[in-house]
PQR file of N, CA, C, O and H, with PARSE charges and radii, in Angstrom:
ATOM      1  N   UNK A   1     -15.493   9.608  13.506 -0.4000 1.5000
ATOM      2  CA  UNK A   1     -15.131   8.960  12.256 -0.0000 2.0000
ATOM      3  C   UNK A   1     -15.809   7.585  12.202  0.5500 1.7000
ATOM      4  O   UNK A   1     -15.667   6.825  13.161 -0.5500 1.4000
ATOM      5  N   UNK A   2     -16.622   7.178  11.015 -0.4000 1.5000
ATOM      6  CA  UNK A   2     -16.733   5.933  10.832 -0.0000 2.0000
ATOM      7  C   UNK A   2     -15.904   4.699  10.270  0.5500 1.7000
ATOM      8  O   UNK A   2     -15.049   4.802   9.390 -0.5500 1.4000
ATOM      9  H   UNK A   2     -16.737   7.795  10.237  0.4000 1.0000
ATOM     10  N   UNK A   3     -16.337   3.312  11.008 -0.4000 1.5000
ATOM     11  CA  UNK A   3     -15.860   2.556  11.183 -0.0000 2.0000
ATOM     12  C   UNK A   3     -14.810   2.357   9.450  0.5500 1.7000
ATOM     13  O   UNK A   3     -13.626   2.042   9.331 -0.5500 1.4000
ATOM     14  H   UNK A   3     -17.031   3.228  11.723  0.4000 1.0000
ATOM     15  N   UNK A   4     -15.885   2.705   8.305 -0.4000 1.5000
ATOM     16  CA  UNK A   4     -15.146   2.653   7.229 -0.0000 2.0000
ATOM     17  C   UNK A   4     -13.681   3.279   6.973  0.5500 1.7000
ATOM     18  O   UNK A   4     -12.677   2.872   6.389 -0.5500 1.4000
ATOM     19  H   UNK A   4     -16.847   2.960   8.402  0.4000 1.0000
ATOM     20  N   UNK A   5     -14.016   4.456   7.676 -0.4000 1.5000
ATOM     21  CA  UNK A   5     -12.811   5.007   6.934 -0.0000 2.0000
ATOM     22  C   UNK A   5     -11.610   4.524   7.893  0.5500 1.7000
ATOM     23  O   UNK A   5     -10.495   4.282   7.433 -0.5500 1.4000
ATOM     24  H   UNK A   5     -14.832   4.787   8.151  0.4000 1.0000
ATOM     25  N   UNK A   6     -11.944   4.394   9.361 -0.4000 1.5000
ATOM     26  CA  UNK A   6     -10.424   4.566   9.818 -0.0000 2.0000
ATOM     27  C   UNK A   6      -9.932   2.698   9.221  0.5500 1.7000
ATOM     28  O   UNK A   6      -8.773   2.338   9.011 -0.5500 1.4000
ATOM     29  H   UNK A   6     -12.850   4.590   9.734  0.4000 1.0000
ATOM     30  N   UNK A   7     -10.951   1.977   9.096 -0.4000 1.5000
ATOM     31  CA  UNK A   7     -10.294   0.842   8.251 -0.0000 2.0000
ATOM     32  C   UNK A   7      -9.363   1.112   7.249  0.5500 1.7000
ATOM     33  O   UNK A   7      -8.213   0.730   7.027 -0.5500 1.4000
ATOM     34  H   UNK A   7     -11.892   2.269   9.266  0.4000 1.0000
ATOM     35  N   UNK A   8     -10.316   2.028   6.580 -0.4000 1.5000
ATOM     36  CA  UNK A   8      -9.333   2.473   5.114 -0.0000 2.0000
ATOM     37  C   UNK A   8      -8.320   3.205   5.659  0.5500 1.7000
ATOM     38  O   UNK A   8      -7.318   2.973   4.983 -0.5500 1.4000
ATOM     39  H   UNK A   8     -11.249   2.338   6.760  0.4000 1.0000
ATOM     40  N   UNK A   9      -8.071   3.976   6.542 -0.4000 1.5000
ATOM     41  CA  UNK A   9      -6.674   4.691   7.133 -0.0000 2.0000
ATOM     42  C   UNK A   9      -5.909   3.954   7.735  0.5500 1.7000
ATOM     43  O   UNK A   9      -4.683   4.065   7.722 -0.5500 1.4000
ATOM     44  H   UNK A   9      -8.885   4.164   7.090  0.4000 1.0000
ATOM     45  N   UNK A  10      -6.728   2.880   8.500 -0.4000 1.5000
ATOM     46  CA  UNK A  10      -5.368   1.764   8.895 -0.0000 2.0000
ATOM     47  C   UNK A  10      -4.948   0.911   7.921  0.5500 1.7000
ATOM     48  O   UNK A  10      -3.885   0.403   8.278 -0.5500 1.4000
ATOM     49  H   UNK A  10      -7.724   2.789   8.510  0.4000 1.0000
ATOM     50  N   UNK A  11      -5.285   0.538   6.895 -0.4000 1.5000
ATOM     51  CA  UNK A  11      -5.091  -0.372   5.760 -0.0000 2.0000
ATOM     52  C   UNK A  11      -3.567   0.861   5.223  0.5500 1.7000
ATOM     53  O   UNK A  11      -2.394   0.567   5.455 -0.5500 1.4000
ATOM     54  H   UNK A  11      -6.149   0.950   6.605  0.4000 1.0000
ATOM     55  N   UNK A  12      -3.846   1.710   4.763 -0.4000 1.5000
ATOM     56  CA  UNK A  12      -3.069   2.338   3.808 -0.0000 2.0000
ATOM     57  C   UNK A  12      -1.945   2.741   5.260  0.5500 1.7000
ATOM     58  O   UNK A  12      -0.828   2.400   4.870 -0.5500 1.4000
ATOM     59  H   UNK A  12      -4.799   1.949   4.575  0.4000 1.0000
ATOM     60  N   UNK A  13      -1.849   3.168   6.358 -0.4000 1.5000
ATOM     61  CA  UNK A  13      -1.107   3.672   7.126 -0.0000 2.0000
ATOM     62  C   UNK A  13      -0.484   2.420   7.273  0.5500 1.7000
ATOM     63  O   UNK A  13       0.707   2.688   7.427 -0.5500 1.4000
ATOM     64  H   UNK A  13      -2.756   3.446   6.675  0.4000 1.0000
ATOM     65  N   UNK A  14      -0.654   1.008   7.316 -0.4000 1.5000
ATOM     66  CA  UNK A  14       0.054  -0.257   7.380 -0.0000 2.0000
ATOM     67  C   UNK A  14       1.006  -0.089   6.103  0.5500 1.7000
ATOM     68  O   UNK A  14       2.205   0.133   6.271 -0.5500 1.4000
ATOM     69  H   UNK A  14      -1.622   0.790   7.191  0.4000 1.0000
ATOM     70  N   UNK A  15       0.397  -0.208   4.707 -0.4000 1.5000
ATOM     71  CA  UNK A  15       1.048  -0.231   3.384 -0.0000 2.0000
ATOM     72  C   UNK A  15       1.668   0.907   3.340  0.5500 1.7000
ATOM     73  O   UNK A  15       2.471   0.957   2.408 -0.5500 1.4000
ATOM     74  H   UNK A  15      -0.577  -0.388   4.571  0.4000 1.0000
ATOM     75  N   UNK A  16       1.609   1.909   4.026 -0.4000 1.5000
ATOM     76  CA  UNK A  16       3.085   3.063   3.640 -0.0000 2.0000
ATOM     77  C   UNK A  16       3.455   2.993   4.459  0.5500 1.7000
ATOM     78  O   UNK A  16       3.849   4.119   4.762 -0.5500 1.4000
ATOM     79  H   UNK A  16       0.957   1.869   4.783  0.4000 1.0000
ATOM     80  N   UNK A  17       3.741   2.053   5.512 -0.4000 1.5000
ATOM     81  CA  UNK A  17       4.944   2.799   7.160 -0.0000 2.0000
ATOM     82  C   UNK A  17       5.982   1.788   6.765  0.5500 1.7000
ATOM     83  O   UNK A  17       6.579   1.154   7.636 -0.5500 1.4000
ATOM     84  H   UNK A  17       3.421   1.137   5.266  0.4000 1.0000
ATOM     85  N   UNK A  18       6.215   1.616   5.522 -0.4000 1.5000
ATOM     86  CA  UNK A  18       7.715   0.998   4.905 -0.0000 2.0000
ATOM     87  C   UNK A  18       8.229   0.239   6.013  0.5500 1.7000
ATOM     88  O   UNK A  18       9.312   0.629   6.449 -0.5500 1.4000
ATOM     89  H   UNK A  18       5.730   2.131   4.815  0.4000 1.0000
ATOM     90  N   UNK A  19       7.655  -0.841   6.614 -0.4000 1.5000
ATOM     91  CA  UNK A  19       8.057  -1.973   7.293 -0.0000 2.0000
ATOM     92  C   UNK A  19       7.233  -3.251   6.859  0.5500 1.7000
ATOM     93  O   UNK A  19       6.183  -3.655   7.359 -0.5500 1.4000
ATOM     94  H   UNK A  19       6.775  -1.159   6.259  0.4000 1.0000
ATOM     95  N   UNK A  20       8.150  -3.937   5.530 -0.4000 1.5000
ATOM     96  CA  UNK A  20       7.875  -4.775   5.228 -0.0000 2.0000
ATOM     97  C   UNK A  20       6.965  -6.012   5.564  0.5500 1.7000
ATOM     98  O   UNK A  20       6.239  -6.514   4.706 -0.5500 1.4000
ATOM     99  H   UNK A  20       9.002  -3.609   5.124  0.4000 1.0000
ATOM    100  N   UNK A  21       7.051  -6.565   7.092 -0.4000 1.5000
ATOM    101  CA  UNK A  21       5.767  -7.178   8.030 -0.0000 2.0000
ATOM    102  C   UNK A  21       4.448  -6.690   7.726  0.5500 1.7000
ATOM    103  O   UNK A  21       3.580  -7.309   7.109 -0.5500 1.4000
ATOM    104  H   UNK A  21       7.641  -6.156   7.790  0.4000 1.0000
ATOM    105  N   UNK A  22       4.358  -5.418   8.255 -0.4000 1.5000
ATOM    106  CA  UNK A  22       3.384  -4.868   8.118 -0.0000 2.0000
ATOM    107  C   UNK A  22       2.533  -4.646   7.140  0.5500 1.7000
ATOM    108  O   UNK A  22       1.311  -4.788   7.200 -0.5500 1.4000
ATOM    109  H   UNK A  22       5.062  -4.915   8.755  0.4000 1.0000
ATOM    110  N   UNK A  23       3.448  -4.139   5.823 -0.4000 1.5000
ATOM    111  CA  UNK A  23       2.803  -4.286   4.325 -0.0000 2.0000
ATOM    112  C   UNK A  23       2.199  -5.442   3.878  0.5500 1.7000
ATOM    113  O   UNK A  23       1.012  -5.664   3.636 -0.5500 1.4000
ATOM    114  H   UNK A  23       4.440  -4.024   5.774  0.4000 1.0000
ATOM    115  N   UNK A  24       3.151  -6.131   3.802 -0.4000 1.5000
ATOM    116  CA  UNK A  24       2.710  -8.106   3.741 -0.0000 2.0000
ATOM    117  C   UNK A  24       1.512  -8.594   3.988  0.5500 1.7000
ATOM    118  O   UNK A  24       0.869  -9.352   3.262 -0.5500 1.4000
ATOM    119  H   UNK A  24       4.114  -5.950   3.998  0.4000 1.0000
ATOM    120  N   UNK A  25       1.081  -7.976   5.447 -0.4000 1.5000
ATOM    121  CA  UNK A  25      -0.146  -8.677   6.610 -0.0000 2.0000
ATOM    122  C   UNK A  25      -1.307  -7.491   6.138  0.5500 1.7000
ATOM    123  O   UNK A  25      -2.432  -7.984   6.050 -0.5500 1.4000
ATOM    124  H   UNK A  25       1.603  -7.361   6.037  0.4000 1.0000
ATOM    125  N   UNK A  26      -1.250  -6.184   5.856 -0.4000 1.5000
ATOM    126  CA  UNK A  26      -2.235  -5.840   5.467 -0.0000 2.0000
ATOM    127  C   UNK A  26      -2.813  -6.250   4.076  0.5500 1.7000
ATOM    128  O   UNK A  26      -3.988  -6.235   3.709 -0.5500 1.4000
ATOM    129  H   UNK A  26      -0.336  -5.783   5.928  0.4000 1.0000
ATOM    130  N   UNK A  27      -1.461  -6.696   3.257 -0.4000 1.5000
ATOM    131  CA  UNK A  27      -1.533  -6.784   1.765 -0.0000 2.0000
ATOM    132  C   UNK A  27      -2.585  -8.094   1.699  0.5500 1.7000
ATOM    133  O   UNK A  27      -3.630  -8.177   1.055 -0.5500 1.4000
ATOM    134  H   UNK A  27      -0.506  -6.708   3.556  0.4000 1.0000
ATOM    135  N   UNK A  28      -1.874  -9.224   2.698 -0.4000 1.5000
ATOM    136  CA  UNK A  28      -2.292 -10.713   2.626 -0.0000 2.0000
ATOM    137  C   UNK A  28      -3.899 -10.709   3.202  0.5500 1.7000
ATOM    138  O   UNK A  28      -4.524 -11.764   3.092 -0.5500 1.4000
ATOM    139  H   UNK A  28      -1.025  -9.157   3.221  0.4000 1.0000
ATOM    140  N   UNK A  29      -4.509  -9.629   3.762 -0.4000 1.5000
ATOM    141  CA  UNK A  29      -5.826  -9.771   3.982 -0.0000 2.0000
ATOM    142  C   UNK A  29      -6.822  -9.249   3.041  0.5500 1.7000
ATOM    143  O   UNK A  29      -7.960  -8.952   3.406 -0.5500 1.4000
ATOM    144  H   UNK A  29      -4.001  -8.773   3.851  0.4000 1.0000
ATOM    145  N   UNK A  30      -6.424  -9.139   1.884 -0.4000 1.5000
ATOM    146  CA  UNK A  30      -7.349  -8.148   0.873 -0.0000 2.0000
ATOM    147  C   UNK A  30      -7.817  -9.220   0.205  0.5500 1.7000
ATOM    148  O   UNK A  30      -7.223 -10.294   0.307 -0.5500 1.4000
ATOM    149  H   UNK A  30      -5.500  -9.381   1.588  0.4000 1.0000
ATOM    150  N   UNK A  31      -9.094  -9.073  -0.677 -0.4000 1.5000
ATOM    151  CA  UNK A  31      -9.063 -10.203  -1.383 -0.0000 2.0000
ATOM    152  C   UNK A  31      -8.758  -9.656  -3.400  0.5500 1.7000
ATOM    153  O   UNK A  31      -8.858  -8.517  -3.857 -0.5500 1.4000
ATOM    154  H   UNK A  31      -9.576  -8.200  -0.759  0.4000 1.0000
ATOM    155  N   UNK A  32      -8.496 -10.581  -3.946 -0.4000 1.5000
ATOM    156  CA  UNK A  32      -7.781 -10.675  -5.289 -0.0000 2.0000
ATOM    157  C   UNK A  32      -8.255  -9.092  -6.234  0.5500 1.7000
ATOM    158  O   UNK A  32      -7.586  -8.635  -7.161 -0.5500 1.4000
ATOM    159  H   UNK A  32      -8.415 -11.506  -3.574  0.4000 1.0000
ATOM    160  N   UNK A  33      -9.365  -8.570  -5.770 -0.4000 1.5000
ATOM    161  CA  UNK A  33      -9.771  -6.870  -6.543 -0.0000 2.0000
ATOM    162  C   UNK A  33      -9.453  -6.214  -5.966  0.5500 1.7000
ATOM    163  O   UNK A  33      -9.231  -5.112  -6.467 -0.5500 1.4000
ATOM    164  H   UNK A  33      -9.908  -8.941  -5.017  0.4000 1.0000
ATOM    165  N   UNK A  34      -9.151  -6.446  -4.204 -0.4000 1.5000
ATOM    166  CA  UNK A  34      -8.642  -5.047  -3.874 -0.0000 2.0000
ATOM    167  C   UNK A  34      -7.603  -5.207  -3.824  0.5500 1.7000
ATOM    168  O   UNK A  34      -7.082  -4.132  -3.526 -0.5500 1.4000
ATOM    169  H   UNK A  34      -9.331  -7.341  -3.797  0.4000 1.0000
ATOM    170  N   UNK A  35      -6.452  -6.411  -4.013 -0.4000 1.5000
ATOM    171  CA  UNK A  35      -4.860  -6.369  -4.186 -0.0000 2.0000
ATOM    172  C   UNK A  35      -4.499  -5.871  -5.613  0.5500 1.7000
ATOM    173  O   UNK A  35      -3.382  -5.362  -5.704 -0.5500 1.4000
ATOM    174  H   UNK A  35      -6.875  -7.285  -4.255  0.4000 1.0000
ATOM    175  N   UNK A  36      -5.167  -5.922  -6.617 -0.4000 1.5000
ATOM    176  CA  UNK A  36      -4.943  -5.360  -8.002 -0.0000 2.0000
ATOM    177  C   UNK A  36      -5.070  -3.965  -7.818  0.5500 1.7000
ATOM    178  O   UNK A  36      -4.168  -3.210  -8.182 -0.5500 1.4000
ATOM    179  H   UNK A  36      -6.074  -6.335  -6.543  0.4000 1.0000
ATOM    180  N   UNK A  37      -6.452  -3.414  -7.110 -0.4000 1.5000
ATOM    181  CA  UNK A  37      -6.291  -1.750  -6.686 -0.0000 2.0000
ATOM    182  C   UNK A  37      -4.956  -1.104  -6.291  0.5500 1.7000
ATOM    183  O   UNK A  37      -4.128  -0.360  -6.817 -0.5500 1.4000
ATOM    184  H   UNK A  37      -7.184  -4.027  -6.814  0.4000 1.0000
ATOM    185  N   UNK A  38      -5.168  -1.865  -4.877 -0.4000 1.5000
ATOM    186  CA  UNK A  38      -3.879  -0.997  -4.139 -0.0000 2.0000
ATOM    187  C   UNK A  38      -2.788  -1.200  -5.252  0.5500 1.7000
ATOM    188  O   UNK A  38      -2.385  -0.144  -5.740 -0.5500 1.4000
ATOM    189  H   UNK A  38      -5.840  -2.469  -4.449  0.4000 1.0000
ATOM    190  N   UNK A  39      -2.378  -2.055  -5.619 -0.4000 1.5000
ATOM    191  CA  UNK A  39      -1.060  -2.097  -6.610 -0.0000 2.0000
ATOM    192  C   UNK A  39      -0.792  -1.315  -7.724  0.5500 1.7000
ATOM    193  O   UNK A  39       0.236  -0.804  -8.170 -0.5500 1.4000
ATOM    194  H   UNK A  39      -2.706  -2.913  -5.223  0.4000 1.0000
ATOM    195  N   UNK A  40      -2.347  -1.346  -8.190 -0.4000 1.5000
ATOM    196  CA  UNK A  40      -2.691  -0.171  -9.061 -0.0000 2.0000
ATOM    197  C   UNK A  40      -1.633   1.248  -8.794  0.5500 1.7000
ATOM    198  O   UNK A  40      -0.651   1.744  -9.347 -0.5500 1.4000
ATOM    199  H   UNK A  40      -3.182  -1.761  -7.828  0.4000 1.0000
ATOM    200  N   UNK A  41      -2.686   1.598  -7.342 -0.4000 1.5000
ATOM    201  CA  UNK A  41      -2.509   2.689  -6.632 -0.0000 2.0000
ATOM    202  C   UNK A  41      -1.269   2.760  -6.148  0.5500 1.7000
ATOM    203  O   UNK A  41      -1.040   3.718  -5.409 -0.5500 1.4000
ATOM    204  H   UNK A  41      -3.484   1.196  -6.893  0.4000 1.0000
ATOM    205  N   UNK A  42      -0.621   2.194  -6.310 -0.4000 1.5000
ATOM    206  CA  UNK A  42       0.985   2.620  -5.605 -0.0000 2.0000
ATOM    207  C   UNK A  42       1.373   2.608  -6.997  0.5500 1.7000
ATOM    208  O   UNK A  42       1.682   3.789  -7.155 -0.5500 1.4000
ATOM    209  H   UNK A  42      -0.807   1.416  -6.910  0.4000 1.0000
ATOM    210  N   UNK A  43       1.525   2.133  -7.918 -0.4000 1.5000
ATOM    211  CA  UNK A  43       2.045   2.314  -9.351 -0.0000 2.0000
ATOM    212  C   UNK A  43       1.851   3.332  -9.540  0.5500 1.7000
ATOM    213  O   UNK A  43       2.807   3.947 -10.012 -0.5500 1.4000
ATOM    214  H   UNK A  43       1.273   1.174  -7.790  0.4000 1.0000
ATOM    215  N   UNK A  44       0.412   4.210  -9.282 -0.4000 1.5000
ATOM    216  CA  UNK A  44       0.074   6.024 -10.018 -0.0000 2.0000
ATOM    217  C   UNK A  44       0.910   6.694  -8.755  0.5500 1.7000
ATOM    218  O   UNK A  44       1.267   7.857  -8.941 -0.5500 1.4000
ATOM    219  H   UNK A  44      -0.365   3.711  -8.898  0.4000 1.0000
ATOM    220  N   UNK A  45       1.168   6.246  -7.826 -0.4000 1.5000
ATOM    221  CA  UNK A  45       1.614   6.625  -6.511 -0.0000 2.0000
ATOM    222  C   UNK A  45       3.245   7.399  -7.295  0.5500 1.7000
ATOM    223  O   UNK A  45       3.655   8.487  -7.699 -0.5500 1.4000
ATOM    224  H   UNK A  45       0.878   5.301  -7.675  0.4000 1.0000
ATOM    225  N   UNK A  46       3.621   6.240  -7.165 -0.4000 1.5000
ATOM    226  CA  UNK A  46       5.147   6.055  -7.886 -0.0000 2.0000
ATOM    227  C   UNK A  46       5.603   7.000  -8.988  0.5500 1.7000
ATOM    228  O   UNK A  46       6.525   7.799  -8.821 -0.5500 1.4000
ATOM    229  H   UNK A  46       3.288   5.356  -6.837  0.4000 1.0000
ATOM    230  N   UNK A  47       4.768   6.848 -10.374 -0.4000 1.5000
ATOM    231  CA  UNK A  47       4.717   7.211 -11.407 -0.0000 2.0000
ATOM    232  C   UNK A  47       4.384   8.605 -11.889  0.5500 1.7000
ATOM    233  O   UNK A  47       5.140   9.322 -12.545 -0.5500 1.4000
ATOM    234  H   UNK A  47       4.019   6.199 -10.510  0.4000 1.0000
ATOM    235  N   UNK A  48       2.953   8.954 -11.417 -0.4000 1.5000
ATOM    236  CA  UNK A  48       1.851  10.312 -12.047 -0.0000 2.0000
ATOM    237  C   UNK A  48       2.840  11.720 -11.011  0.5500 1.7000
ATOM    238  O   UNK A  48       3.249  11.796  -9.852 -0.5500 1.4000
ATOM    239  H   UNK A  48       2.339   8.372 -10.884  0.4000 1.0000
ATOM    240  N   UNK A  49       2.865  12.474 -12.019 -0.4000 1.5000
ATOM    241  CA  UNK A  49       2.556  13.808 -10.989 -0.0000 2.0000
ATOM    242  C   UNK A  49       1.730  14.069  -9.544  0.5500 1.7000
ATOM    243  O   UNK A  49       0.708  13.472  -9.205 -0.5500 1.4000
ATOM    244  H   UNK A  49       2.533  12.412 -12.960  0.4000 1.0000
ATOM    245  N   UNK A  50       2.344  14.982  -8.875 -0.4000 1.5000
ATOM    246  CA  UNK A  50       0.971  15.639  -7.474 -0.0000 2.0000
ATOM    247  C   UNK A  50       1.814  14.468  -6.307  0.5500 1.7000
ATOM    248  O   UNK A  50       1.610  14.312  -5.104 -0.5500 1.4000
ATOM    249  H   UNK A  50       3.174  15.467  -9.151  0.4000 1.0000
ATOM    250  N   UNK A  51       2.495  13.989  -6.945 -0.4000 1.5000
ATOM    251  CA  UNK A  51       2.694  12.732  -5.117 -0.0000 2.0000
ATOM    252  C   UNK A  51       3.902  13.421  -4.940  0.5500 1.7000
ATOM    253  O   UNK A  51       4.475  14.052  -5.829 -0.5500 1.4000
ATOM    254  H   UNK A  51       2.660  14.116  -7.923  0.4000 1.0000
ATOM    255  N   UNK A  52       4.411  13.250  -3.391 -0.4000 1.5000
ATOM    256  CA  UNK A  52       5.201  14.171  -2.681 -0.0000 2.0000
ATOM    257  C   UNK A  52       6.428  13.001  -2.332  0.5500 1.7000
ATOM    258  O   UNK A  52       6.121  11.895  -1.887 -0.5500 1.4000
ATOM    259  H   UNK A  52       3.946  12.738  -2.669  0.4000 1.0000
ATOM    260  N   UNK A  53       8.153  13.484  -2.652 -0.4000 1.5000
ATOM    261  CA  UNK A  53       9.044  12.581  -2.675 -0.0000 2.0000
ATOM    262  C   UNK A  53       8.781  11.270  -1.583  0.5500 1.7000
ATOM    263  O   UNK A  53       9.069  10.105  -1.858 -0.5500 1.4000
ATOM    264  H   UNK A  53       8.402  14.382  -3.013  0.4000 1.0000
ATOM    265  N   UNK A  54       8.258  11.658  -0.473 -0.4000 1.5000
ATOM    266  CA  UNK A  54       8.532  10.772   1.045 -0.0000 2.0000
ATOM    267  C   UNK A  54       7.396   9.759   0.399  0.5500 1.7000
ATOM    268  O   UNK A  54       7.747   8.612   0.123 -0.5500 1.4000
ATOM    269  H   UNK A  54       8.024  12.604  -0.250  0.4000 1.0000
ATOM    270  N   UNK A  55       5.940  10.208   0.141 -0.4000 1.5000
ATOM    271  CA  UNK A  55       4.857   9.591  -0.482 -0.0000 2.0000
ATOM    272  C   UNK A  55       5.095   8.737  -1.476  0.5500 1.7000
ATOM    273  O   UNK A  55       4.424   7.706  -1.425 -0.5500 1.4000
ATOM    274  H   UNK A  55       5.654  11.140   0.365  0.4000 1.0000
ATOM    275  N   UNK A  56       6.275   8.905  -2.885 -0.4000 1.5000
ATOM    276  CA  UNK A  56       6.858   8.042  -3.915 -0.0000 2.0000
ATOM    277  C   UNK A  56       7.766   6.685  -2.550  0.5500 1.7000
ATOM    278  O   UNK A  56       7.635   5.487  -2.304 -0.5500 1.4000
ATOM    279  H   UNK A  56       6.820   9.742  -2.927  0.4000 1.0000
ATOM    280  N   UNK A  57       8.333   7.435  -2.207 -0.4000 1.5000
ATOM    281  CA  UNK A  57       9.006   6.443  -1.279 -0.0000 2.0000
ATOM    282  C   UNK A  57       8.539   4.983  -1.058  0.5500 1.7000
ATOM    283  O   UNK A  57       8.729   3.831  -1.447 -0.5500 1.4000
ATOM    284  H   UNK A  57       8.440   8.409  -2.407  0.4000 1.0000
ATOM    285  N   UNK A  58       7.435   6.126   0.253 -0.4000 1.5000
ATOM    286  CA  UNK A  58       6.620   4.892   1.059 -0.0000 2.0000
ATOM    287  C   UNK A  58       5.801   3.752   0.047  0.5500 1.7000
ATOM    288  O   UNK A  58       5.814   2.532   0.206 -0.5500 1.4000
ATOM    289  H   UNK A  58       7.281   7.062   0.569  0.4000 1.0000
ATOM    290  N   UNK A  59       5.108   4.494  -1.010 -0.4000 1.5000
ATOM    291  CA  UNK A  59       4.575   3.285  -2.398 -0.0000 2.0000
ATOM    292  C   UNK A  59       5.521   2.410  -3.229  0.5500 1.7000
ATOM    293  O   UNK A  59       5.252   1.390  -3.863 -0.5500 1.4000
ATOM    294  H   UNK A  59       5.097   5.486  -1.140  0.4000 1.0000
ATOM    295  N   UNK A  60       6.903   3.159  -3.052 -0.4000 1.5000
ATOM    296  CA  UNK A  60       7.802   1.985  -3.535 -0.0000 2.0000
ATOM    297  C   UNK A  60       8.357   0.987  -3.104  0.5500 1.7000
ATOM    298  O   UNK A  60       8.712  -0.046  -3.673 -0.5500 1.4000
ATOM    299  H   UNK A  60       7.122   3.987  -2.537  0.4000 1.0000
ATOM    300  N   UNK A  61       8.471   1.514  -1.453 -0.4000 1.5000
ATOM    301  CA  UNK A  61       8.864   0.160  -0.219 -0.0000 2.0000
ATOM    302  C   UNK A  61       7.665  -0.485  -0.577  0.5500 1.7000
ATOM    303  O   UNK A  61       7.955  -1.634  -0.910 -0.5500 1.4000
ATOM    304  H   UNK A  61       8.183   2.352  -0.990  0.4000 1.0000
ATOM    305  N   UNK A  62       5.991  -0.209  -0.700 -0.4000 1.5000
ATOM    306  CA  UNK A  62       4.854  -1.528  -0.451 -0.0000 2.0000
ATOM    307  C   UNK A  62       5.294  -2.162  -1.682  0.5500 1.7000
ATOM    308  O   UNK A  62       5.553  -3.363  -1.602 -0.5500 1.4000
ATOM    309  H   UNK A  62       5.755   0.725  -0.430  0.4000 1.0000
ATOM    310  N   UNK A  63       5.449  -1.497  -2.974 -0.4000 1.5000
ATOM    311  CA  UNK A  63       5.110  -2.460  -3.975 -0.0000 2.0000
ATOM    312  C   UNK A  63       6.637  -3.620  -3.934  0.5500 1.7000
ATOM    313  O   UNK A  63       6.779  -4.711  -4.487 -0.5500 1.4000
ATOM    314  H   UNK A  63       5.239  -0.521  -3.038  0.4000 1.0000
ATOM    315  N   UNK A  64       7.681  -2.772  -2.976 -0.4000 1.5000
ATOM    316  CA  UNK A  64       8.756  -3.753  -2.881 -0.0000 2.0000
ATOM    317  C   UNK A  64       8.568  -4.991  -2.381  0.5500 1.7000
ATOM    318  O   UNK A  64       8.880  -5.989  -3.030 -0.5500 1.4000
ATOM    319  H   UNK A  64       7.565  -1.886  -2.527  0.4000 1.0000
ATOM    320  N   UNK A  65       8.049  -5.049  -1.201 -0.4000 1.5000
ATOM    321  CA  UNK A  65       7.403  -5.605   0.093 -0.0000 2.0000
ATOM    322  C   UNK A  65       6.584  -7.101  -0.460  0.5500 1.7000
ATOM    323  O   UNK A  65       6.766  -8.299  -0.246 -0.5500 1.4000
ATOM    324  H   UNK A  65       7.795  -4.238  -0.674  0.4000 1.0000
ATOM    325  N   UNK A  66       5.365  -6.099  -1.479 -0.4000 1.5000
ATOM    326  CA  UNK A  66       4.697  -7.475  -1.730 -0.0000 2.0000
ATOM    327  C   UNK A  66       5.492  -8.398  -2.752  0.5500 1.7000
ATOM    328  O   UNK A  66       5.754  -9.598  -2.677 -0.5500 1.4000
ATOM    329  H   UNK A  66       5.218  -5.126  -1.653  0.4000 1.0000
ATOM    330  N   UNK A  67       5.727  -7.668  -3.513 -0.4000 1.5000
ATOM    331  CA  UNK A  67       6.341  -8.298  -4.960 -0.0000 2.0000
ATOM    332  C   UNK A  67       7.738  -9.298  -4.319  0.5500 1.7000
ATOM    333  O   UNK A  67       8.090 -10.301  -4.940 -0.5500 1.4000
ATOM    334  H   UNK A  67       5.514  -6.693  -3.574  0.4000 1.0000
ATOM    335  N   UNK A  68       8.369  -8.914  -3.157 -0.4000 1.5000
ATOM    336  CA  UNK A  68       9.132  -9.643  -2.506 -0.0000 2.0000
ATOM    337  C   UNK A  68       8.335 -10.999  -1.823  0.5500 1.7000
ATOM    338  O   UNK A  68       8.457 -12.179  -2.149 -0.5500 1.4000
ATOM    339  H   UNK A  68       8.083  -8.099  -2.653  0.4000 1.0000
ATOM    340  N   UNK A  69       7.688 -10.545  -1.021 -0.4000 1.5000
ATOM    341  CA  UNK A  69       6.712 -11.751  -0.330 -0.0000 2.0000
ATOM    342  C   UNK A  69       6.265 -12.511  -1.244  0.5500 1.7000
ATOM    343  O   UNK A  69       6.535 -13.694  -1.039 -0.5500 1.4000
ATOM    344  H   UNK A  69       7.589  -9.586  -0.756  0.4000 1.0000
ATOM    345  N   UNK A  70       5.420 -12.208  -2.605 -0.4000 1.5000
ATOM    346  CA  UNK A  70       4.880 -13.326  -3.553 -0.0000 2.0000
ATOM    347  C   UNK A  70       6.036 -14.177  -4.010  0.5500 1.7000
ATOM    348  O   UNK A  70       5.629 -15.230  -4.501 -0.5500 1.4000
ATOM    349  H   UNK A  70       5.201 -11.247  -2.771  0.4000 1.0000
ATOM    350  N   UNK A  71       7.225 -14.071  -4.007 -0.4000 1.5000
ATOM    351  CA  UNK A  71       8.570 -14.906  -4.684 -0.0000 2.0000
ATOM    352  C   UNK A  71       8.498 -16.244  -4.025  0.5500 1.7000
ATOM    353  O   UNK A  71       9.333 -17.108  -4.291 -0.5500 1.4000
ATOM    354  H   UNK A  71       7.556 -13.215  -3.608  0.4000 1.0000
TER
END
């Protein structure tokens, strides 16, 4: 596997293992386009058809997580 992706698998495996720390510290290293993405992406996460109950979950603890931390 290249270096890209398992970045991108540890980035998102941080933002769904619903432990608030963790979400925070991956969230707080992105810069200002890719924090609008991911947020994006947990909103269609949350919202759209095709996502699986545990999967709605885990995108609703991140978007909890950050939206808590920015206060």
């Amino acid at each position: 596997m290249n270096e890209k992706r398992e970045a991108f698998e540890d980035l998102w495996g941080k933002l769904l293992s619903r432990h608030p720390k963790r979400i925070w510290q991956a969230f707080a290293a992105l810069d200002i386009d890719q924090k609008q993405a991911v947020q994006e992406h947990l909103g269609r996460m949350i919202h759209e058809p095709g996502w699986q109950p545990e999967q709605r979950i885990s995108a609703q603890a991140a978007l909890d997580a950050i939206t808590i931390s920015k206060d």
